[in-house]
N, C-alpha and C positions, 0 to 999 in steps of 0.2 A: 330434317334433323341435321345438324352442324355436322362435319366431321369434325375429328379431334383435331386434324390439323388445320389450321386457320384458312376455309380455302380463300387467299388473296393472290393466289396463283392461278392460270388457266394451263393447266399442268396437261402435257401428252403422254399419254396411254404408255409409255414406256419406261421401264426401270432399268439400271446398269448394275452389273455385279462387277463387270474389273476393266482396267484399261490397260492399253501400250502402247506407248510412241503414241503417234496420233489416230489411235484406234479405242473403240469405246464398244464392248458385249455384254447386250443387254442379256436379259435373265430367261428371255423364249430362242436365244441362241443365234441372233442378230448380230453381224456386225457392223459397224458403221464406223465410217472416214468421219473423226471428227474437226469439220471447220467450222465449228461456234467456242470451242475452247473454255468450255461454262463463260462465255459472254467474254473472253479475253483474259479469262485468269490461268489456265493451264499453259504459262509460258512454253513451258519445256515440254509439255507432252503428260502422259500419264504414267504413273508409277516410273518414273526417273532414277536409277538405278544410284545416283548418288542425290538426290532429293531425297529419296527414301532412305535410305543409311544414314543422313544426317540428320534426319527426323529420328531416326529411329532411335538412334546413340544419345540424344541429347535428353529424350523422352526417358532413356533408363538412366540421365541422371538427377536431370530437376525439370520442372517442367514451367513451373511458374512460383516467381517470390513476391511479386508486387512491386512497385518503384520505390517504396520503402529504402530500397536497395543498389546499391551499384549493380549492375547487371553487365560483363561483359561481354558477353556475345552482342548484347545493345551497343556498345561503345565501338565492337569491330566494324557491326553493320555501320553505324553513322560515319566514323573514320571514313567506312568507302565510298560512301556516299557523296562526302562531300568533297572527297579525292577525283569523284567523277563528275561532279555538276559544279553550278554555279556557284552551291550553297557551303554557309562557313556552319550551318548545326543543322540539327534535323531533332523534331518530336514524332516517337512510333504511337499511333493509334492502331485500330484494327480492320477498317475499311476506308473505301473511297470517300466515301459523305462525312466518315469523321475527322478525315483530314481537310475537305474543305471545308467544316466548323470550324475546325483548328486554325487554318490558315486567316479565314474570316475575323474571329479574332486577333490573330497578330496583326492585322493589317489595322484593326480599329484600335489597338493597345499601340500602335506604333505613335499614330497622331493623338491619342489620349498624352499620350507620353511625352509627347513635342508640342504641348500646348495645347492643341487645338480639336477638344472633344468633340465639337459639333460636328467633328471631319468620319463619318459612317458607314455612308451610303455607299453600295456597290453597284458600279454600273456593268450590268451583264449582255449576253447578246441573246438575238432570237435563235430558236432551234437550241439553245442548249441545254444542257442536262448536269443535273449536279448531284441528284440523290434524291431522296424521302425523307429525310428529316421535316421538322417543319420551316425550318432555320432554310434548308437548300432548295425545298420547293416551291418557296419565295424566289429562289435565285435562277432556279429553271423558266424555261419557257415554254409550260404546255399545263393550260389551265382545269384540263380534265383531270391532272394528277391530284391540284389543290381542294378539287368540288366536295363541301362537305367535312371539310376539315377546320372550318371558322374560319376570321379573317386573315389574312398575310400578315405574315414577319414582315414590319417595316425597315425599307433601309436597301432594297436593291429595286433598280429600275432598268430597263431593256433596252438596247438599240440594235436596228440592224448587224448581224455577223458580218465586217466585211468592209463596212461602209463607216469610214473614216471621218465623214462630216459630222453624222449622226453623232459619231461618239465624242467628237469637239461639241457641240451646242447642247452633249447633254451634262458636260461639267459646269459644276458651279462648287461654292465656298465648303458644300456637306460633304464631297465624293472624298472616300479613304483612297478607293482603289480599282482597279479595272479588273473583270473576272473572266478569260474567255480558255475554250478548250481549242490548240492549235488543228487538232482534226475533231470536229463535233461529228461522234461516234452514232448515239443514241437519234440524235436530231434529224439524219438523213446520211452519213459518212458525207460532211463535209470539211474539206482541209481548207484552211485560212488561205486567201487568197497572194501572190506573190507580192512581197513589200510589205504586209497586213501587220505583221507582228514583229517589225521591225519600228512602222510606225506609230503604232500604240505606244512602244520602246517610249519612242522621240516624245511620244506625248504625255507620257505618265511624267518622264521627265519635267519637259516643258509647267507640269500645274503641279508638282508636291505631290504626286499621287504613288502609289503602289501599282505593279503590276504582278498580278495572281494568274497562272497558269494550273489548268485543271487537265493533267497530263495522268489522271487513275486508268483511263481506258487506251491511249492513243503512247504512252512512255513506256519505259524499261524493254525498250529494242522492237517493239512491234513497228515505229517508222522505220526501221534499217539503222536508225543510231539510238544511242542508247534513251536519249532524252529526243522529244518532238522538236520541240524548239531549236533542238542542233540544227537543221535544216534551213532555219531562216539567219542563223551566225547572230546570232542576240542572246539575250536569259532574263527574265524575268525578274523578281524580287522575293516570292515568294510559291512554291508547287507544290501540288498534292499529291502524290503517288498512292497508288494500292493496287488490285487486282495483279495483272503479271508479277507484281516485286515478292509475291511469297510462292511464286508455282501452285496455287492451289490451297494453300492454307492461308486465311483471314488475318492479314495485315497491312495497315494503311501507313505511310508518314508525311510529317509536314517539310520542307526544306525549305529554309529562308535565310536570304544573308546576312551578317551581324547588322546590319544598318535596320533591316525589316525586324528584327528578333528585337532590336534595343530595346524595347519595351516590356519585353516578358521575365518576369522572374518567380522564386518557389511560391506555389501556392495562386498562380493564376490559370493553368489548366492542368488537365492529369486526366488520367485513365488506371482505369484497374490492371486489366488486362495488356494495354498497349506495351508494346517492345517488350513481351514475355521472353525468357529463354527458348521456350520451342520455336516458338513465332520467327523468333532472329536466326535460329539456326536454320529455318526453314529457307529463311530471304538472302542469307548468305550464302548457300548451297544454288538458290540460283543465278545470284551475282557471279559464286565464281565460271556456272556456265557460257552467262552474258556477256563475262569478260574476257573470254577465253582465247586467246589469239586465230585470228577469224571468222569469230562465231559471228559478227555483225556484221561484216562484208558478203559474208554467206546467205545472209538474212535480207540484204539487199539484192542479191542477186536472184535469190528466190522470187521473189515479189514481184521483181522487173518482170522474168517467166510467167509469172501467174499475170500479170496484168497484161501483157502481152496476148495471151493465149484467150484470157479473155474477152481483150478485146476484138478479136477475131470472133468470138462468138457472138456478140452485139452483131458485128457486120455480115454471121450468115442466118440470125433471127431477127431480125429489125423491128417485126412485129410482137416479140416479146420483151424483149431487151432494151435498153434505149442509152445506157453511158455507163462507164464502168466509173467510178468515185473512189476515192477516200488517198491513203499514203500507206508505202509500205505492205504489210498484213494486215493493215486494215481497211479493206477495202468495200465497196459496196456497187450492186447489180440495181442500176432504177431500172424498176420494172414499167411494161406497159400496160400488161394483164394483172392482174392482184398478185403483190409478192408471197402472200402467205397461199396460193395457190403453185406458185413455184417450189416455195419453203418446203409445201408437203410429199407434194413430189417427187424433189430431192429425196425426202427423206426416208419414204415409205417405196418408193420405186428404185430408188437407185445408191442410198444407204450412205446418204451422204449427209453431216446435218448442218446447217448455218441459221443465220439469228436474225431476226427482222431489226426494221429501224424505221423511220418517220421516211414521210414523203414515198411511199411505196418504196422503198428500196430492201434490198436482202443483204444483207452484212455475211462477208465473209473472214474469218477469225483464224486461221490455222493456228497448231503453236508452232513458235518459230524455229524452232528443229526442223521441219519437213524439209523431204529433198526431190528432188525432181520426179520421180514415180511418182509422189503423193501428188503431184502437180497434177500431172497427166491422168491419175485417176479424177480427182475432182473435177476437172475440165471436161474428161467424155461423161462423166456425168451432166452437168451444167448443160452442154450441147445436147447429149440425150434427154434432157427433160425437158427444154427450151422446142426443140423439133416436136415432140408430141403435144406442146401448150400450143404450138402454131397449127399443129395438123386438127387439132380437137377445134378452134377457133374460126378454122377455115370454113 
């Protein structure tokens, strides 16, 4: 018999009643160090003392009008927005996948707009991950997500992550635009390799093309800057935020520069829901943390620590461990032994939780508040569970 709730989830045995800082107690009186961060959205941690206040205030006094309406708490968030990035506007939707719709569209409205409609196609990479839509699981690369769901959204084709030739000999007259994530999260925690997303830059340049950054899992400060692509000294044309940009409550948005935007006007995309008053006051409350004099330098200094300490533990389990990956807080343990044997481990032995990913790897997600204890606890964890996968093996 079905349960009521749709199971599309392979859900563990455990429930949570409250969080803090980056702690999570469950309902049989567990606690557990959370470095899964519901998959990179709990930027700031749990129950945020000024997240929650500005949830709370905003909630007793409107909570949503529809875009019907000027909404300013919408107009602060984009203001900072685009004070912070590349971008000259921003559209708020409500998740990651609906922002890379959204984007998707501006990028095909842009060349509709400039003439040249046949221009469509999105050239994507392998290992990447764009969402469930049906729209984005064309754009992803992992064909057991698609099985069963009819044929492919035409209009995005793959090439090697990475690999610069590939993605020269896969342009021709149809390509709108290039789609890639500067650290592919889901795919295996792989970060673009050095040069990689300076050169696409050069290239999108080079043929009339768009360049689309899919920054929902790997931006708003989990590299150590605010934006992923700070790191290679470039910017894109057009990005998709969500997950960390509302701490914890569901909001996505598009950013694109007036050049990528030219084409958009009333009446060709919308959302119900998107850039509500809660929502916005939600995402502002964690900008102003994000923004805070230090908090990003902090962020980078933590991370060094943690990868650090890490990778010290690769080098006293060799047999379980094999390369520490990704940027920043986002980073990831390739395993040698099955990661989801690690995963449990962690979880159920030593109260620690993190998130899998492709290629055996174990994604580790803190939020980026933690401070050097949380380090050291997740780490003798890690080592303690690393040592008894080795000793169980031997």
């Amino acid at each position: 018999m079905v349960p009521s709730v749709m199971p599309t989830y392979g859900r563990i045995d455990i429930a949570f009643e409250r969080g803090e800082g980056p702690y999570l107690f469950a309902t049989d009186g567990r606690r557990f160090l959370d470095f899964a961060s519901g998959i990179a959205t709990n930027s700031i941690g749990h129950a945020h003392p000024h997240l929650v206040r500005a949830i709370c205030e905003q909630a007793a006094r409107v909570m949503h009008v529809s875009n019907l309406y000027r909404i300013p708490e919408q107009e602060k968030l984009a203001d900072r927005l685009v004070a912070s990035s590349f971008a000259d506007t921003v559209f708020f939707c409500n998740s990651g996948v609906e922002a890379l719709e959204g984007a998707t569209k501006v990028a095909r409205r842009y060349h509709f707009h400039n003439g040249e409609p046949n221009r469509t196609r999105i050239i994507c990479c392998t290992h990447s991950f764009h969402g469930r839509t049906l729209g984005m699981l064309s754009a992803t690369d992992k064909e057991a997500y698609r099985e069963g769901f009819g044929p492919r959204v035409q209009g995005f084709s793959h090439v090697a992550f990475g690999n610069l030739n590939e993605m020269r000999a896969a342009i021709s007259d149809d390509v709108a635009a290039i789609l890639v994530e500067p650290v592919q999260g889901e795919g295996g925690v792989n970060s673009a390799p050095e040069g990689y997303l300076r050169a696409l830059r050069e290239i999108a340049d080079e043929f009339g093309l768009l360049l689309i950054f899919d920054e929902v899992q790997c931006g708003m400060g989990r590299s150590g800057k605010l934006w992923a692509h700070e790191l290679a000294g470039m910017a894109p044309d057009i990005m998709a935020s969500a997950k960390g940009l509302g701490g914890g409550f569901p909001v996505g948005a598009v950013l694109a520069s007036e050049k990528a935007a030219s084409g958009m006007k009333p009446g060709l995309h919308g959302s119900t829901f998107g850039g509500n008053p809660l929502a916005m006051a939600a995402a502002n409350a964690v900008l102003d943390v994000l923004l805070a004099d230090g908090f990003l330098p902090q962020v980078e200094r933590i991370s060094a620590l943690l990868r650090g300490k890490l990778e010290a533990v690769v080098k006293r389990h060799p047999t379980v461990v094999e390369e520490v990956r990704g940027t920043g807080l986002l980073l990831g343990l390739k395993c040698l032994l099955p990661s989801g044997d690690l995963q449990t481990r962690l979880r159920e032995e030593q109260g620690l939780l993190t998130v899998g990913a492709a290629e055996n790897v174990l994604r580790l997600l803190p939020p980026l508040n933690i401070e050097e204890a949380h380090v050291q606890e997740a780490v003798k964890a890690i080592d303690t569970a690393c040592a008894g996968l080795a000793r169980d093996a031997a």
